[in-house]
Every structure is written in structure tokens, then in C-alpha cells.
Biopython code that builds the backbone (N, CA, C, O; Angstrom):
import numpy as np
from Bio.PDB.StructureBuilder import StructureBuilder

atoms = [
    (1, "UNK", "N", (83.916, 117.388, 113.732)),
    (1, "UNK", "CA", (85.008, 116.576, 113.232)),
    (1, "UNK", "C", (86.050, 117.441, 112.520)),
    (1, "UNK", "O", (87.219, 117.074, 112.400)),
    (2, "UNK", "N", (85.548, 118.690, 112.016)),
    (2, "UNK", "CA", (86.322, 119.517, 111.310)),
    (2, "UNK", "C", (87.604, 120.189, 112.149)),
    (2, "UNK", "O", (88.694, 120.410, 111.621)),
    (3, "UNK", "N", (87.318, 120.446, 113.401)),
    (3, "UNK", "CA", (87.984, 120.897, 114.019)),
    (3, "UNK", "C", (89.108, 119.766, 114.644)),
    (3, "UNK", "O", (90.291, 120.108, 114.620)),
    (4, "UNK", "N", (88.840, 118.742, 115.070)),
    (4, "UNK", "CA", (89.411, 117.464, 115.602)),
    (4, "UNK", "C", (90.289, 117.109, 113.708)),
    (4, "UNK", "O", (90.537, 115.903, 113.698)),
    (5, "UNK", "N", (90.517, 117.432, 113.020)),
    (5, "UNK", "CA", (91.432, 117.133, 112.079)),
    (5, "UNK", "C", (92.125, 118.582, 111.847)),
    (5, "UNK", "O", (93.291, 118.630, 111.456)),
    (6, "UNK", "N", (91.589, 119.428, 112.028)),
    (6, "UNK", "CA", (92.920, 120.333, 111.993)),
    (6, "UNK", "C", (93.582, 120.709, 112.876)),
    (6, "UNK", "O", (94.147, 121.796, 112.750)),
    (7, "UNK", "N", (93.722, 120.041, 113.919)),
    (7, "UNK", "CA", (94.038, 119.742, 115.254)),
    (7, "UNK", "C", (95.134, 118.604, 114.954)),
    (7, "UNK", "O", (96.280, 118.729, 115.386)),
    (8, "UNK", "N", (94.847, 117.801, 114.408)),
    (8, "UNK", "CA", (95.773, 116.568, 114.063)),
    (8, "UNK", "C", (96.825, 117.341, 112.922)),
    (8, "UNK", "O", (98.042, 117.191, 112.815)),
    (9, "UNK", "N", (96.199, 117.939, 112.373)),
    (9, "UNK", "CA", (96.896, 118.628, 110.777)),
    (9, "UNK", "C", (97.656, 119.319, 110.990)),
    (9, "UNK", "O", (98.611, 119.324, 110.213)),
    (10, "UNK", "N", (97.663, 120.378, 112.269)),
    (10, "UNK", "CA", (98.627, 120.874, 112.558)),
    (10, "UNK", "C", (99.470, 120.076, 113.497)),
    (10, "UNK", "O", (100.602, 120.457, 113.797)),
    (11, "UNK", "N", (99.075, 119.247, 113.852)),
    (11, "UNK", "CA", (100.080, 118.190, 114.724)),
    (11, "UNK", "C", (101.202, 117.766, 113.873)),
    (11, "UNK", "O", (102.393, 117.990, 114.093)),
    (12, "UNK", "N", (100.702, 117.135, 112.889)),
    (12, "UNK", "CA", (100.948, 116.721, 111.395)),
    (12, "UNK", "C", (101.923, 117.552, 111.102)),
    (12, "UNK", "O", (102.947, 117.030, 110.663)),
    (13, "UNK", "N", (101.900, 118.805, 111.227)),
    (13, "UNK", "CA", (102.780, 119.334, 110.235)),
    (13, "UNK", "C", (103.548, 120.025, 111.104)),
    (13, "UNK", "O", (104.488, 120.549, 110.507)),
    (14, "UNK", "N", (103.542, 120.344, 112.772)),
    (14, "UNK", "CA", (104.702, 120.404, 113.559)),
    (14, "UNK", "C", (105.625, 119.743, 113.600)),
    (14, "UNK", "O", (106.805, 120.019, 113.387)),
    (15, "UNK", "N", (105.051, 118.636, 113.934)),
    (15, "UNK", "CA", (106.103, 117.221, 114.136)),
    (15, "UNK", "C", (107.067, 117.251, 113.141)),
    (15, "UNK", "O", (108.091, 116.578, 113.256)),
    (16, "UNK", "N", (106.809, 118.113, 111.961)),
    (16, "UNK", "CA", (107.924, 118.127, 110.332)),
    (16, "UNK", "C", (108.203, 119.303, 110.694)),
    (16, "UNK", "O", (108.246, 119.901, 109.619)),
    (17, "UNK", "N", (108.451, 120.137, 111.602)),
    (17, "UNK", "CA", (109.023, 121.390, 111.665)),
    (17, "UNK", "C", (108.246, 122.838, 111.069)),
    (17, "UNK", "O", (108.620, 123.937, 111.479)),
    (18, "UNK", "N", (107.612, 122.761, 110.498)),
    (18, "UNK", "CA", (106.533, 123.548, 110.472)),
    (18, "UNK", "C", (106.043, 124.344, 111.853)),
    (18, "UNK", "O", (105.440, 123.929, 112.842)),
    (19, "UNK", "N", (106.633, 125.856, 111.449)),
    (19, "UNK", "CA", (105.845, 126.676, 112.685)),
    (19, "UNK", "C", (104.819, 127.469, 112.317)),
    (19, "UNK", "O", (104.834, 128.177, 111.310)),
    (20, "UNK", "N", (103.600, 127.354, 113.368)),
    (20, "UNK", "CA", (102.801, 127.614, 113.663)),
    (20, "UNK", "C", (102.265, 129.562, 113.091)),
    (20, "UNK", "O", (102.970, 130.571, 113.086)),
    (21, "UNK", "N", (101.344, 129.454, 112.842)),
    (21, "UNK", "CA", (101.229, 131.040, 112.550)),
    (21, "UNK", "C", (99.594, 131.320, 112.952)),
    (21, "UNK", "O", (99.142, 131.740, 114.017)),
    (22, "UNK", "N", (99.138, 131.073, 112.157)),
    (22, "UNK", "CA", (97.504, 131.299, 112.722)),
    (22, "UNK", "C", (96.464, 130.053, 112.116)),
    (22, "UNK", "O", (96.693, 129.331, 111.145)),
    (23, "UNK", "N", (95.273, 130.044, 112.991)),
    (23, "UNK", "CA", (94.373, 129.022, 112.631)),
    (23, "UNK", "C", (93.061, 129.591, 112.472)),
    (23, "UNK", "O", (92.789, 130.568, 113.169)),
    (24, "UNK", "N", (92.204, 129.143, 111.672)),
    (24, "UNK", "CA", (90.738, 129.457, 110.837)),
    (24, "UNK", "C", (90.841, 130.838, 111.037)),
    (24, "UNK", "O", (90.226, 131.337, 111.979)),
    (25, "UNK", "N", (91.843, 131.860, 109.951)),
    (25, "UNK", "CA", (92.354, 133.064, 109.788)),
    (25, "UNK", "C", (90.807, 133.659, 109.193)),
    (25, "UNK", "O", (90.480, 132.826, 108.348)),
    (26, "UNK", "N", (89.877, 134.578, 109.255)),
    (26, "UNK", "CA", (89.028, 135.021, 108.506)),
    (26, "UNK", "C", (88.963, 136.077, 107.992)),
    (26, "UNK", "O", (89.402, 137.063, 108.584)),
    (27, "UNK", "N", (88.188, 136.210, 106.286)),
    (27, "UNK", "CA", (88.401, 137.785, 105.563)),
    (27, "UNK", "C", (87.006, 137.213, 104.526)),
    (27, "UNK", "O", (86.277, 136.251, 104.284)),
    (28, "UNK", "N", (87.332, 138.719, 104.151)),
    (28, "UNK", "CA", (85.724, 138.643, 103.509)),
    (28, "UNK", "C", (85.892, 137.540, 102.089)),
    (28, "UNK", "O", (84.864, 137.207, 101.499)),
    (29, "UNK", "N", (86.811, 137.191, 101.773)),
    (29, "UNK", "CA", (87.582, 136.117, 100.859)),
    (29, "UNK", "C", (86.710, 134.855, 101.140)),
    (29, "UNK", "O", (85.931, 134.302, 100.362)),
    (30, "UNK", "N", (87.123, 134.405, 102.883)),
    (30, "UNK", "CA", (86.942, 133.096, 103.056)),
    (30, "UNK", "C", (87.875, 133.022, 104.208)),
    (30, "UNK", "O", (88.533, 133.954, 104.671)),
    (31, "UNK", "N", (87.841, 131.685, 104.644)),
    (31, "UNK", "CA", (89.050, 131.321, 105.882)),
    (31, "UNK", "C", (90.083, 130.679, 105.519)),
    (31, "UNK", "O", (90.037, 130.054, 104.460)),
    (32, "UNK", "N", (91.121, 130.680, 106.218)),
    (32, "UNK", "CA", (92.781, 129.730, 106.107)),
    (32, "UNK", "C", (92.624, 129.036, 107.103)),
    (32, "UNK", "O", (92.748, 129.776, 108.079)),
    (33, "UNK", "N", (92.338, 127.616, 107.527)),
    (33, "UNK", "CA", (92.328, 126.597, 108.064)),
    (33, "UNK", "C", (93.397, 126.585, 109.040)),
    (33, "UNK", "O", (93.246, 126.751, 110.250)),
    (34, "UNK", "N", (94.781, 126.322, 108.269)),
    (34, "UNK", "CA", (95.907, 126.866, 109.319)),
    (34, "UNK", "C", (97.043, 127.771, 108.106)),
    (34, "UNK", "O", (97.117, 127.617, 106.886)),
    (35, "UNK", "N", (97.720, 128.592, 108.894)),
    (35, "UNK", "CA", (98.626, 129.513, 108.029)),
    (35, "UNK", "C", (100.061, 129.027, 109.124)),
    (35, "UNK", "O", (100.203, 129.254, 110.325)),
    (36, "UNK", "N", (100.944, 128.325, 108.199)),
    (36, "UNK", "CA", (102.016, 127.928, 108.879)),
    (36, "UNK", "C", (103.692, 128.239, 108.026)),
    (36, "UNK", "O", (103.857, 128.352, 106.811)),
    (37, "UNK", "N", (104.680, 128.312, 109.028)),
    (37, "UNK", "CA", (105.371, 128.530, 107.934)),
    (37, "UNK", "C", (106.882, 127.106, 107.710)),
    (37, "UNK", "O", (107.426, 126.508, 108.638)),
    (38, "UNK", "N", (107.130, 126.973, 106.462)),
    (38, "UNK", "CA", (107.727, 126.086, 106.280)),
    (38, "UNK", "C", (109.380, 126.387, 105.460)),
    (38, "UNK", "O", (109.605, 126.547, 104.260)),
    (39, "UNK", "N", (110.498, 126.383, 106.807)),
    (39, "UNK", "CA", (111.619, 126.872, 106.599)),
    (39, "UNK", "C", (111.188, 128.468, 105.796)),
    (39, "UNK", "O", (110.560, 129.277, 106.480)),
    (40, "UNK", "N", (111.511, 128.785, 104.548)),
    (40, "UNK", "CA", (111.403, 130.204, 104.670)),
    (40, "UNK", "C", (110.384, 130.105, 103.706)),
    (40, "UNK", "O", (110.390, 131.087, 102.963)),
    (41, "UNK", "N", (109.332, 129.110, 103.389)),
    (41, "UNK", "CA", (107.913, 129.430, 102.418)),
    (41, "UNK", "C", (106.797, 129.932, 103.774)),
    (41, "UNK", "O", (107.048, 129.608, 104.935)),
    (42, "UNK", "N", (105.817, 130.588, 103.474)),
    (42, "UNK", "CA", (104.515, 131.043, 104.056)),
    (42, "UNK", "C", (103.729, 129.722, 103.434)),
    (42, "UNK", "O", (104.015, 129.286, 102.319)),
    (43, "UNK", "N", (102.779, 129.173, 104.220)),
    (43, "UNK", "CA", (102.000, 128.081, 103.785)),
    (43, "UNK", "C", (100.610, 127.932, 104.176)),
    (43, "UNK", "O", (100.047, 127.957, 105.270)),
    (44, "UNK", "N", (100.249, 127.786, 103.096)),
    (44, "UNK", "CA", (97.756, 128.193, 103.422)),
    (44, "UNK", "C", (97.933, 126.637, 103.285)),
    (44, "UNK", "O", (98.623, 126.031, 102.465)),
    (45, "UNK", "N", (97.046, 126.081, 104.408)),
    (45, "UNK", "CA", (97.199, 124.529, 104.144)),
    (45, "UNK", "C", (95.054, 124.677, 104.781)),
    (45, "UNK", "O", (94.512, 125.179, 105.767)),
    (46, "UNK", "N", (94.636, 124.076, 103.786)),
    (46, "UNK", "CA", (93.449, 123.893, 103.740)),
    (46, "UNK", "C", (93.676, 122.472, 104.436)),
    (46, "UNK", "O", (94.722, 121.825, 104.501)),
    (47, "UNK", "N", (92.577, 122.204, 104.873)),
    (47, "UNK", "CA", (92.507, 121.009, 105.932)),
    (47, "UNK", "C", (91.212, 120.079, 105.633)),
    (47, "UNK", "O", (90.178, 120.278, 106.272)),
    (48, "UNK", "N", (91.273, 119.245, 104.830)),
    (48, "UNK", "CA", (89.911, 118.408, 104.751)),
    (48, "UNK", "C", (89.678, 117.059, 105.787)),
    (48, "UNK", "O", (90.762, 116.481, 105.853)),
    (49, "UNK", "N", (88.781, 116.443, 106.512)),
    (49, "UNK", "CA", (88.686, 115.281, 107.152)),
    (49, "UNK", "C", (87.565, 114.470, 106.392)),
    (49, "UNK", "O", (86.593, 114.936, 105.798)),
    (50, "UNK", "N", (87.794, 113.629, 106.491)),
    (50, "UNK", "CA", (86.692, 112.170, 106.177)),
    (50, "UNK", "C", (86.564, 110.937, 107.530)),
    (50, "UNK", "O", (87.572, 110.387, 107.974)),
    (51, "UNK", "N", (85.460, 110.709, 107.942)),
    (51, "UNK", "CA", (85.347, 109.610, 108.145)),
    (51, "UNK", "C", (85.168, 107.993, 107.686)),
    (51, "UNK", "O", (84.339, 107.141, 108.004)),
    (52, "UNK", "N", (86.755, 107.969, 106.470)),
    (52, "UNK", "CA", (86.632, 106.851, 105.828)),
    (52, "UNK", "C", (86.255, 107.447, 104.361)),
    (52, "UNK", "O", (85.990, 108.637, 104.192)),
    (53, "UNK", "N", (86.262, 106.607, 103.457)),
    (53, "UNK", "CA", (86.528, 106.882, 102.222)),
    (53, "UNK", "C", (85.078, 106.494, 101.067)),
    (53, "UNK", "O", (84.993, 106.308, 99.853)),
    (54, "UNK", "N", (83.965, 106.506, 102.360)),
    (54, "UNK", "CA", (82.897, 105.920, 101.743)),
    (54, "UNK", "C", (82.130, 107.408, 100.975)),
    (54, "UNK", "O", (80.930, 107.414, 100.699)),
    (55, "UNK", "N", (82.603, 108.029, 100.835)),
    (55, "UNK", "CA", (81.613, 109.270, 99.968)),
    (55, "UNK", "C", (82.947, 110.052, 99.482)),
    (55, "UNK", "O", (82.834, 111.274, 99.382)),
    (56, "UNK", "N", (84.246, 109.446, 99.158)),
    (56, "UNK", "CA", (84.939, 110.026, 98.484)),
    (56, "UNK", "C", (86.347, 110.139, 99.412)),
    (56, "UNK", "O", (86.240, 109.899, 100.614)),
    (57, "UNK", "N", (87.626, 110.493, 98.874)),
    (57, "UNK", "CA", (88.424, 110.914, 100.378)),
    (57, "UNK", "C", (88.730, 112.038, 100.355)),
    (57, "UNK", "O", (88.959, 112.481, 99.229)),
    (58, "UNK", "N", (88.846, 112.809, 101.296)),
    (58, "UNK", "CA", (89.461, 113.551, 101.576)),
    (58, "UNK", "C", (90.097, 114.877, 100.855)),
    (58, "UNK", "O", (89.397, 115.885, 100.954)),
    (59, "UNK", "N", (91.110, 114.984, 100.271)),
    (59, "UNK", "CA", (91.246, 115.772, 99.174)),
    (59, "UNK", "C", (90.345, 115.984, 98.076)),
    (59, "UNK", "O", (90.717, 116.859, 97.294)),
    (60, "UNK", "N", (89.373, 115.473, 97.837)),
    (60, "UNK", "CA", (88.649, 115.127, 96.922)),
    (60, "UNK", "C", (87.527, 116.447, 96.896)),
    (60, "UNK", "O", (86.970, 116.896, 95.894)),
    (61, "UNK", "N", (87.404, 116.839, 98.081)),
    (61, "UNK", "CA", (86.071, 117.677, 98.472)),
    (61, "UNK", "C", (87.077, 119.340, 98.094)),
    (61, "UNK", "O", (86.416, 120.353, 97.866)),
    (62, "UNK", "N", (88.206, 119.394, 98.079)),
    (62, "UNK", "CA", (88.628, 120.460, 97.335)),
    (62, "UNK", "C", (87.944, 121.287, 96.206)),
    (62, "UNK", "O", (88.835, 121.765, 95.505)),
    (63, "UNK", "N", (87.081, 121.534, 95.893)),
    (63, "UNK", "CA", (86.142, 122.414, 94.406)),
    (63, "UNK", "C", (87.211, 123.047, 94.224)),
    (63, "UNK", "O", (88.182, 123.244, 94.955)),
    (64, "UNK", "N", (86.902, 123.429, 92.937)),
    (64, "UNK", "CA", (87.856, 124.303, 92.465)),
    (64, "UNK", "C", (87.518, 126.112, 92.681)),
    (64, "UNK", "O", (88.227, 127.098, 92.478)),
    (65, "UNK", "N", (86.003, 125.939, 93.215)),
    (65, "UNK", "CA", (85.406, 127.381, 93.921)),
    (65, "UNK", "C", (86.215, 127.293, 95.458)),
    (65, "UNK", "O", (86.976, 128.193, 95.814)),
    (66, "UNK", "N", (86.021, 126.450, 96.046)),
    (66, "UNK", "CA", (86.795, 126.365, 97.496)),
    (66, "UNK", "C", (88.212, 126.495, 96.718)),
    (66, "UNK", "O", (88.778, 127.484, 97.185)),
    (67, "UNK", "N", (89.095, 125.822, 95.607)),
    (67, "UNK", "CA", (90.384, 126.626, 95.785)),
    (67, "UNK", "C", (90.899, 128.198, 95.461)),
    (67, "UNK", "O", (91.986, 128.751, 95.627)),
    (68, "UNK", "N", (89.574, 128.672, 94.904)),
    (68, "UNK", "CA", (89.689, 130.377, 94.204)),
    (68, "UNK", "C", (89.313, 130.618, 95.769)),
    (68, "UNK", "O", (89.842, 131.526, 96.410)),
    (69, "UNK", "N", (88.839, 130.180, 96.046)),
    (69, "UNK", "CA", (88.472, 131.311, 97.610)),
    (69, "UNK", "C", (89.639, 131.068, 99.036)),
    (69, "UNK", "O", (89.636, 131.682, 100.103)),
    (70, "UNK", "N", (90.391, 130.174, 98.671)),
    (70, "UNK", "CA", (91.463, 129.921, 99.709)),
    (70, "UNK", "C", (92.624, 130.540, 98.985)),
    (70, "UNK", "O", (93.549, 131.002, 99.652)),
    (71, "UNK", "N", (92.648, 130.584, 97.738)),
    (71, "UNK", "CA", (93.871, 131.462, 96.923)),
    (71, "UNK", "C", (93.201, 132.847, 97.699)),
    (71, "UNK", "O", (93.623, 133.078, 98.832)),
    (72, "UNK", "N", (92.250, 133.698, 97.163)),
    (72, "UNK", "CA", (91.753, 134.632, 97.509)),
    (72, "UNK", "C", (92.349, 135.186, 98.927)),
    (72, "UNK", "O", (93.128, 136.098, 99.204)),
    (73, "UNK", "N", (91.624, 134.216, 99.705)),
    (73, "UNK", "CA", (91.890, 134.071, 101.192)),
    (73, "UNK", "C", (93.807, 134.456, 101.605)),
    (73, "UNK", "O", (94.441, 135.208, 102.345)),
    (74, "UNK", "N", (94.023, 133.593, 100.778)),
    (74, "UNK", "CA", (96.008, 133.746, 100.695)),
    (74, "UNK", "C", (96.111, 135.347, 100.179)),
    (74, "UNK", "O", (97.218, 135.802, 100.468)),
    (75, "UNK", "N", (95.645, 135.870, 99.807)),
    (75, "UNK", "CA", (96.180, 137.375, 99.523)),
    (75, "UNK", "C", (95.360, 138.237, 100.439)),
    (75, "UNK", "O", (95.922, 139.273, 100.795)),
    (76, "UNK", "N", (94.554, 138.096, 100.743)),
    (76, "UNK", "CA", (94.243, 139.244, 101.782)),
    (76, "UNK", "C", (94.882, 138.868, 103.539)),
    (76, "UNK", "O", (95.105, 139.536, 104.548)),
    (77, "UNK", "N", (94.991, 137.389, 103.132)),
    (77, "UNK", "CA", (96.030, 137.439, 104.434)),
    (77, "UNK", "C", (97.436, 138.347, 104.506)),
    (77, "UNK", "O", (97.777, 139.122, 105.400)),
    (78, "UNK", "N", (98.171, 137.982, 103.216)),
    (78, "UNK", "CA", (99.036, 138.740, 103.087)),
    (78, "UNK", "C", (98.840, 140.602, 103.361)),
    (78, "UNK", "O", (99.530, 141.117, 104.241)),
    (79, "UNK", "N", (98.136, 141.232, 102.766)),
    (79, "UNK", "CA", (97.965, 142.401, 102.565)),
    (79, "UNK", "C", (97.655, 142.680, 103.984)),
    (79, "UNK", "O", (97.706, 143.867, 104.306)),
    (80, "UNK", "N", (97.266, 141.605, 105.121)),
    (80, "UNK", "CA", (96.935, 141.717, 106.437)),
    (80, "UNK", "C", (98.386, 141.837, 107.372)),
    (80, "UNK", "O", (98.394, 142.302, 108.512)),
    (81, "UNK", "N", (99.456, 141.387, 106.745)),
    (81, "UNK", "CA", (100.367, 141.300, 107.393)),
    (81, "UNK", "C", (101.589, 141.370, 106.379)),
    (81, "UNK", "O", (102.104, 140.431, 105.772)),
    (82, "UNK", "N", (101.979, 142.938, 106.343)),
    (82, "UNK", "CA", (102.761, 143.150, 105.123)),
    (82, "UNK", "C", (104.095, 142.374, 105.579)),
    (82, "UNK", "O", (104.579, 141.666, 104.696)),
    (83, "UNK", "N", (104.659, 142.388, 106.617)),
    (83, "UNK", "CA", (106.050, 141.515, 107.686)),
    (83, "UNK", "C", (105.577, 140.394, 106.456)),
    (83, "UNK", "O", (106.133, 140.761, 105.421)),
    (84, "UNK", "N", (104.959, 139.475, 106.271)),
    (84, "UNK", "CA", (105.404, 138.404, 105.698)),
    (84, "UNK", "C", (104.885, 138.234, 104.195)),
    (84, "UNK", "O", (104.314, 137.196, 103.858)),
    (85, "UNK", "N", (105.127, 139.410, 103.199)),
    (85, "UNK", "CA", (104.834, 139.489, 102.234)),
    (85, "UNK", "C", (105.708, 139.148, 101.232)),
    (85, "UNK", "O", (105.383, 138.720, 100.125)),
    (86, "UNK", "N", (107.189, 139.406, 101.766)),
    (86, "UNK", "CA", (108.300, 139.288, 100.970)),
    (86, "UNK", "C", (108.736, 137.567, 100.642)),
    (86, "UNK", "O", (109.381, 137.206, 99.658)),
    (87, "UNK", "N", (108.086, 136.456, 101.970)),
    (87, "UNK", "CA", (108.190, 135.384, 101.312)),
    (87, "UNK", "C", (107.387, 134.574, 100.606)),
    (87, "UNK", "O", (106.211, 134.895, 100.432)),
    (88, "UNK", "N", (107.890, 133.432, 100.106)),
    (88, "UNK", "CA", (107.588, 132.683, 98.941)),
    (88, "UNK", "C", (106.397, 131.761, 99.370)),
    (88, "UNK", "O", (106.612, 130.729, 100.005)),
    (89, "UNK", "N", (105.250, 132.120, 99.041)),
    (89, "UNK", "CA", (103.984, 131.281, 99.480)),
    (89, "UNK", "C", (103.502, 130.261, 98.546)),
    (89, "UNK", "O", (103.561, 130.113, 97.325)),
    (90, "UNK", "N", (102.817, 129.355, 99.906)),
    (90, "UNK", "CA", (102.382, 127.980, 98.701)),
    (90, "UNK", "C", (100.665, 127.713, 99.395)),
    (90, "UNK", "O", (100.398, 128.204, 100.492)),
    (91, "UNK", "N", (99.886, 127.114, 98.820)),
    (91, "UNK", "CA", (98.507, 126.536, 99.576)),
    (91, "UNK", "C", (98.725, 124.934, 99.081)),
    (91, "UNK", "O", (98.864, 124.529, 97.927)),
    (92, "UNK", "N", (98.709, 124.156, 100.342)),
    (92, "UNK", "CA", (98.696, 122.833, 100.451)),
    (92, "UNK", "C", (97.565, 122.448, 100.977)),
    (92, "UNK", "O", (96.814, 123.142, 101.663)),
    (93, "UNK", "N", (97.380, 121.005, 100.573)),
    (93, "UNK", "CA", (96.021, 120.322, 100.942)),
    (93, "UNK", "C", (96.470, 119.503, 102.682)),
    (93, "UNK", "O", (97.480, 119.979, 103.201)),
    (94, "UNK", "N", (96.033, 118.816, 103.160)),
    (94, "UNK", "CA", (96.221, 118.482, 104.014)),
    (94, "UNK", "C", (94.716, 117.383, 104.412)),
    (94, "UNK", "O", (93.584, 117.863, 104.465)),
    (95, "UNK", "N", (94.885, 116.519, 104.553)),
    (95, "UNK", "CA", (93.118, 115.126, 104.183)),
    (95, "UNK", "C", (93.565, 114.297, 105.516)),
    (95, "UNK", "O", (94.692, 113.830, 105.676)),
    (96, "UNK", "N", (92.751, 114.221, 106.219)),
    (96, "UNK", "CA", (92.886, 113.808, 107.317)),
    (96, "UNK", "C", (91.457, 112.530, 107.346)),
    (96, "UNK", "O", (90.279, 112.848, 107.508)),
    (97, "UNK", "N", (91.906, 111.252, 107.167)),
    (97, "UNK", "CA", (90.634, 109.938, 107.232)),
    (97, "UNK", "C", (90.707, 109.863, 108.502)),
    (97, "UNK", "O", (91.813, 109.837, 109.041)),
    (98, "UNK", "N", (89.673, 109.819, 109.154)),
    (98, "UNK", "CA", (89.454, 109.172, 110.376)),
    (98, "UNK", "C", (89.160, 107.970, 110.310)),
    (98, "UNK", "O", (87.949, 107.997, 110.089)),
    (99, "UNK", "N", (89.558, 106.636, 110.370)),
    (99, "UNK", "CA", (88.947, 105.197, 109.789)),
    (99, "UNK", "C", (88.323, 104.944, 111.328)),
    (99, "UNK", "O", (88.399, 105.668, 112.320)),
    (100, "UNK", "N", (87.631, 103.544, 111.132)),
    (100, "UNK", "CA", (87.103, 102.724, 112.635)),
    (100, "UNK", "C", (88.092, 102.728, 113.376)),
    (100, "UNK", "O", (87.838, 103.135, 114.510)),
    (101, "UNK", "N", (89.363, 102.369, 113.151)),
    (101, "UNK", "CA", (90.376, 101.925, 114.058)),
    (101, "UNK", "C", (91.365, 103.474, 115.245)),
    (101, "UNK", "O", (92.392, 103.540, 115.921)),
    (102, "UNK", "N", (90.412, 104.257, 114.923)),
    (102, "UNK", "CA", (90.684, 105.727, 114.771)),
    (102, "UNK", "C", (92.180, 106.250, 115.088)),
    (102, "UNK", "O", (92.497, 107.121, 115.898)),
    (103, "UNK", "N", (93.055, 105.459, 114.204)),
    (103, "UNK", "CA", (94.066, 106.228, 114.019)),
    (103, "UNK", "C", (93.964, 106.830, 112.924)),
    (103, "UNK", "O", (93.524, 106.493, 111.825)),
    (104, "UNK", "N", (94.517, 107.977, 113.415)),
    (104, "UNK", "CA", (93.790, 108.548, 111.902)),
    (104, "UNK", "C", (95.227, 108.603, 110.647)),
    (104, "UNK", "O", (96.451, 108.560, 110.768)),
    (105, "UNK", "N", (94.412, 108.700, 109.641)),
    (105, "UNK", "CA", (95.773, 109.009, 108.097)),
    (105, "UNK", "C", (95.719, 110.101, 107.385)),
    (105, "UNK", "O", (94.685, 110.551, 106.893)),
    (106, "UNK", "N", (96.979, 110.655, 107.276)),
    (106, "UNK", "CA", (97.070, 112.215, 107.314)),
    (106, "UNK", "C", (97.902, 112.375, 105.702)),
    (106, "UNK", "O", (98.801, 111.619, 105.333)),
    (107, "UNK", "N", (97.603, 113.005, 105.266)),
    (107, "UNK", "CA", (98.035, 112.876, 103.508)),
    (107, "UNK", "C", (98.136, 114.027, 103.139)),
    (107, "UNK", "O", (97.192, 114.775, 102.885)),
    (108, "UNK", "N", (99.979, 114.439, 103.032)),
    (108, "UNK", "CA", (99.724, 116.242, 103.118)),
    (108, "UNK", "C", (100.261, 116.767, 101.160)),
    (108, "UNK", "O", (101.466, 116.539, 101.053)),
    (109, "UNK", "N", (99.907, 117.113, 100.342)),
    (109, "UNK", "CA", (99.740, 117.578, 99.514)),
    (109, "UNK", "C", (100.080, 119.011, 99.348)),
    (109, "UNK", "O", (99.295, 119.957, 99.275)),
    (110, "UNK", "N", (101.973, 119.027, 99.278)),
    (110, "UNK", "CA", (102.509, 120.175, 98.980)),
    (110, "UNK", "C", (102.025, 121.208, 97.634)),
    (110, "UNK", "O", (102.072, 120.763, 96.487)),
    (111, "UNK", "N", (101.639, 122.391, 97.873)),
    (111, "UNK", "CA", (101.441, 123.384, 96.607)),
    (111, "UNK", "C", (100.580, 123.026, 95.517)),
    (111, "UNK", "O", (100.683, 123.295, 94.320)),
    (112, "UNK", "N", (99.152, 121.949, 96.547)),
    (112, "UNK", "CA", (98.343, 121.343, 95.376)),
    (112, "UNK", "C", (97.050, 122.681, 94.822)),
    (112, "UNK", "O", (96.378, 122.738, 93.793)),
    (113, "UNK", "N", (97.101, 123.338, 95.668)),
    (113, "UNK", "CA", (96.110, 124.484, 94.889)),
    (113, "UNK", "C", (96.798, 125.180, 94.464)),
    (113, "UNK", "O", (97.713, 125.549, 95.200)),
    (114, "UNK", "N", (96.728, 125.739, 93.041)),
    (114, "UNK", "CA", (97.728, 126.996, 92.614)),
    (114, "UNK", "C", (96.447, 127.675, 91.557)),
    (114, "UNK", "O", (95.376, 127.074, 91.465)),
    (115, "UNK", "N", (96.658, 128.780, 90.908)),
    (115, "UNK", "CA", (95.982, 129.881, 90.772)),
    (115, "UNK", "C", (96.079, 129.333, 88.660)),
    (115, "UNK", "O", (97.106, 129.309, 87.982)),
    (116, "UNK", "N", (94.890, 129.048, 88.272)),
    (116, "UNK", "CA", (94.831, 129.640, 87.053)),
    (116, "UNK", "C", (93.878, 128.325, 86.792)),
    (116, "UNK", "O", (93.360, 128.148, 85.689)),
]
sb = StructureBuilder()
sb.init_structure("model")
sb.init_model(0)
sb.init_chain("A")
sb.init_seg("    ")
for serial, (resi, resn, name, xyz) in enumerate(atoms, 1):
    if name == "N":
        sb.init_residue(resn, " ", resi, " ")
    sb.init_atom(name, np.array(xyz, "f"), 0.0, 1.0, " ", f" {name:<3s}", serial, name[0])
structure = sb.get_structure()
């Protein structure tokens, strides 16, 4: 299911103009779900799914250990690709419910992980 919402997530966030950069990026940090960029910000968009809201939703499963390790993750990406070091980076959430009716609801959460 994890994969079938960041599939939508980046659908999600094309359709708003958001281009594409890399998907489940890996380092000894942790992974970047999708790395996209938005007009001239760099963007770590962690990607959570739920089937429904019965054990919590979506954003919710964020820890604050999963956000030190996707910050983490955001700098060794960088140091991976000095070309896009000079712009202005953010890590967004991105919660994808799958309900019964399976359209799914996509709830994107600009610059909700930040560092401290």
C-alpha cells in the first residue's frame, strides 16, 4: 500500500506543478520517499498512507525519530548532488487515506518537518 500512495503523492503533487526529481532516494541516514522540486524550493516530501482513519491518520505516524532521519536523509541527499545545493529546501508531509470508496484523500503539509 506504501508504494500505491506515493504513486498517488506524486500524482498529487505533479498535477500542482511540482517536478519530479527522485523516488525512495537511499543513504545510510534513511530514505526520501519522493525528492521533488517546487518552482525554485528543493522538496523531501515524506509520504504516509492509511487505510482510513481507524488507528490514527495519516500524518500522524510521522515520529519525531522518523522526522530526524528524513531531515538527516535531506542533507546527505544534498551533499549527493552539490547542482542543487544552492536552493532553498523544505520537507513536507504528504498523508494519503485510502477510504472504502477508494478514492483516495491526499493532505499535503507544506514545511511540516523542520529541524530542532
Amino acid at each position: 500500500m506504501g508504494k500505491r500512495g506515493e504513486r498517488i503523492a506524486r500524482g498529487y503533487l505533479e498535477a500542482r506543478g511540482y517536478v519530479f526529481i527522485a523516488a525512495n532516494w537511499h543513504c545510510r541516514a534513511g530514505e526520501l520517499d519522493l525528492v521533488m522540486i517546487d518552482g525554485d524550493d528543493l522538496v523531501f516530501a515524506e509520504v504516509k498512507t492509511r487505510r482510513g482513519e481507524r488507528f490514527g491518520r495519516a500524518e500522524e505516524a510521522v515520529s519525531s525519530s522518523k522526522a530526524s532521519r528524513v531531515l538527516a536523509a535531506a542533507e546527505w541527499f544534498l551533499a549527493a548532488h552539490p547542482e542543487l545545493q544552492e536552493r532553498i529546501w523544505r520537507c513536507d508531509i504528504v498523508a494519503v487515506t485510502i477510504g472504502s470508496e477508494r478514492q483516495p484523500d491526499v493532505t499535503h503539509y507544506i514545511n511540516a518537518i523542520v529541524a530542532g
